[in-house]
Every structure is written in C-alpha cells, then in structure tokens.
C-alpha positions as CSV (number, residue, x, y, z in Angstrom):
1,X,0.0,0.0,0.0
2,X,1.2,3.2,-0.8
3,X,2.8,5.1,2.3
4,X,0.8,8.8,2.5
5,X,2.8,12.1,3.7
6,X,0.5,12.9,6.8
7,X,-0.8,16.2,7.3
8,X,-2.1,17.6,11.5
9,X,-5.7,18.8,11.7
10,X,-6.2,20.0,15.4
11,X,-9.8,19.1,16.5
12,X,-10.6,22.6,16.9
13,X,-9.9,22.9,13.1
14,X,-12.0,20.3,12.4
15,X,-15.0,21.7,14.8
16,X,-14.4,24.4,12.7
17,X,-15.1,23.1,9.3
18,X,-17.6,20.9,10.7
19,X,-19.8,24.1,12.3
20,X,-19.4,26.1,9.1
21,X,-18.8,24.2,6.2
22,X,-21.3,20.7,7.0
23,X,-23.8,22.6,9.6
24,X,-23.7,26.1,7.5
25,X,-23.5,28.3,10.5
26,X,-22.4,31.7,10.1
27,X,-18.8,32.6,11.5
28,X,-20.4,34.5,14.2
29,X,-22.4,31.6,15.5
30,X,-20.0,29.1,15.0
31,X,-17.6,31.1,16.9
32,X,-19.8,31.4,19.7
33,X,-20.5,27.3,19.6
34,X,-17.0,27.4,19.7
35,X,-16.5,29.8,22.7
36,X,-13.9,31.9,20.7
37,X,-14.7,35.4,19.0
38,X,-15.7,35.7,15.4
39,X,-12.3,37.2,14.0
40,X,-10.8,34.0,16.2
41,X,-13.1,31.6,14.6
42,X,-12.5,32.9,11.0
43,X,-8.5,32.1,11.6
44,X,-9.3,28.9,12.5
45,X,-11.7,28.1,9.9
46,X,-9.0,29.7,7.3
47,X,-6.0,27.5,8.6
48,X,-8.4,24.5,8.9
49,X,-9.4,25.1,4.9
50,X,-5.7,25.8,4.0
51,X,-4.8,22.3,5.5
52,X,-7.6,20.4,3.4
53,X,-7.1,21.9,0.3
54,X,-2.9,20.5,0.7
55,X,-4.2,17.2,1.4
56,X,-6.5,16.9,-1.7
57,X,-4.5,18.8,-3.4
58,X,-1.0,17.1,-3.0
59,X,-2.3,13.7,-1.7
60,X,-1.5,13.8,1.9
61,X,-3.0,11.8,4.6
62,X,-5.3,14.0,7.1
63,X,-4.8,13.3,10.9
64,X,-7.1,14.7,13.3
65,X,-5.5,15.0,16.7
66,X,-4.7,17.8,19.7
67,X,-6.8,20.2,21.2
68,X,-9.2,20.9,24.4
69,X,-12.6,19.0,23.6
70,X,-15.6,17.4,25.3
71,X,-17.4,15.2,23.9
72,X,-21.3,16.0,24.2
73,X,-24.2,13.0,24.4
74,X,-26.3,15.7,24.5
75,X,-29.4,16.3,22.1
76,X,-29.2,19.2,19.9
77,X,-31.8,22.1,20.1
78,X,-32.8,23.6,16.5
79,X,-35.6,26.1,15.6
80,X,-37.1,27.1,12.6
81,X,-36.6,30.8,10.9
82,X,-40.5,30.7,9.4
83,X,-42.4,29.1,12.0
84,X,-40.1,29.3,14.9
85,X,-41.2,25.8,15.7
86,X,-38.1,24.1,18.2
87,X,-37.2,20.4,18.4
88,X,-34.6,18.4,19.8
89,X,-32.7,16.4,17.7
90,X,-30.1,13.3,19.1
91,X,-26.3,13.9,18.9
92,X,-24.7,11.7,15.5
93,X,-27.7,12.1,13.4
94,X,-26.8,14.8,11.4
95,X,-28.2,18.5,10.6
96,X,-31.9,18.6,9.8
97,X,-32.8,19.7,5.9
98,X,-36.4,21.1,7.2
99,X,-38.6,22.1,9.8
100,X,-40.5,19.0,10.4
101,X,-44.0,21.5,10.9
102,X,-43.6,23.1,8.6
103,X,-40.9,21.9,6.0
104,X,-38.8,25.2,5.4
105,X,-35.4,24.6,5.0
106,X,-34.4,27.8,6.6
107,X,-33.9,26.0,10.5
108,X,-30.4,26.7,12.8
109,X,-29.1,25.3,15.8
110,X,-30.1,27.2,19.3
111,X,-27.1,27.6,21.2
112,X,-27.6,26.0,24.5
113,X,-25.3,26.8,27.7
C-alpha cells in the first residue's frame, strides 16, 4: 500500500469546518459554539481550509488530533426561521434539511449553555 505524507488537523480545526462548512453556520455563530470570538473563529476556519485543500490537493493523509474538547451526548436544540417551531434532535444524526412542521429549510441550531 502506498505510504501517505500525513498532514495535523487539530480538533478545533476540524470543529471548525464541521460548524461552518457541514452545519452552514455563520462565523459568528460558529464562533460562539466554539466559545472563541468571530475574528478567532475565522483564523481557525481559514487555517483548517488551507490544511484540506494540501491534502486533496498534493495527496497527503489528514490526521485529526490535539486540542481541548468534550465530547457532548447531549441532544441538539434547533428552531425554525419561518415558524419558529423548536425540536430536539439526538447527537450523530446529522443536521436537519427542514422544519418538520412546517418543512422550510431555513432552520439553525439554538445555542444551549
């Protein structure tokens, strides 16, 4: 098997791209998931991108490692933008694509303390 050149993604770089990249959330919001300011968040989020792009781009191996995290088995608390209707949704089952009353797409996560 062919040996890859590895590349360091910190955990916080890859909560990063998860919050705004896979979950859409603005940097302001994500920053505040986070716990970091916007102009902190969009440095991460920046170096976090710049490390991708030179593993797809020049074939390295991504390894996800270092940082302060918690794990959370906590449900997720989103709300819709039309209807305002909330739900809970259970961690690992992904972002929503609708309100499930009324089916707009336009829903985003409540931040919960």
């Amino acid at each position: 098997m062919l040996e890859l050149e590895e590349i360091r993604l910190t955990i916080d770089e890859r909560e990063a791209l998860r919050l705004a990249d896979l979950e859409g959330m603005s940097h302001e919001d994500a920053g505040q998931m986070m716990g970091v300011s916007r102009a902190t968040f969009g440095r991460i989020i920046e170096q976090a991108r710049r490390i991708v792009a030179d593993a797809l781009i020049n074939g390295k191996a991504i390894n996800v490692e270092g940082g302060n995290y918690e794990i959370s088995s906590m449900e997720r608390l989103f709300a819709c933008e039309k209807c305002e209707y909330e739900w809970h949704e259970d961690p690992g089952t992904g972002r929503p694509r609708a309100c499930p009353s009324c089916r707009h797409a336009g829903i985003f996560r409540v931040p919960t303390k």
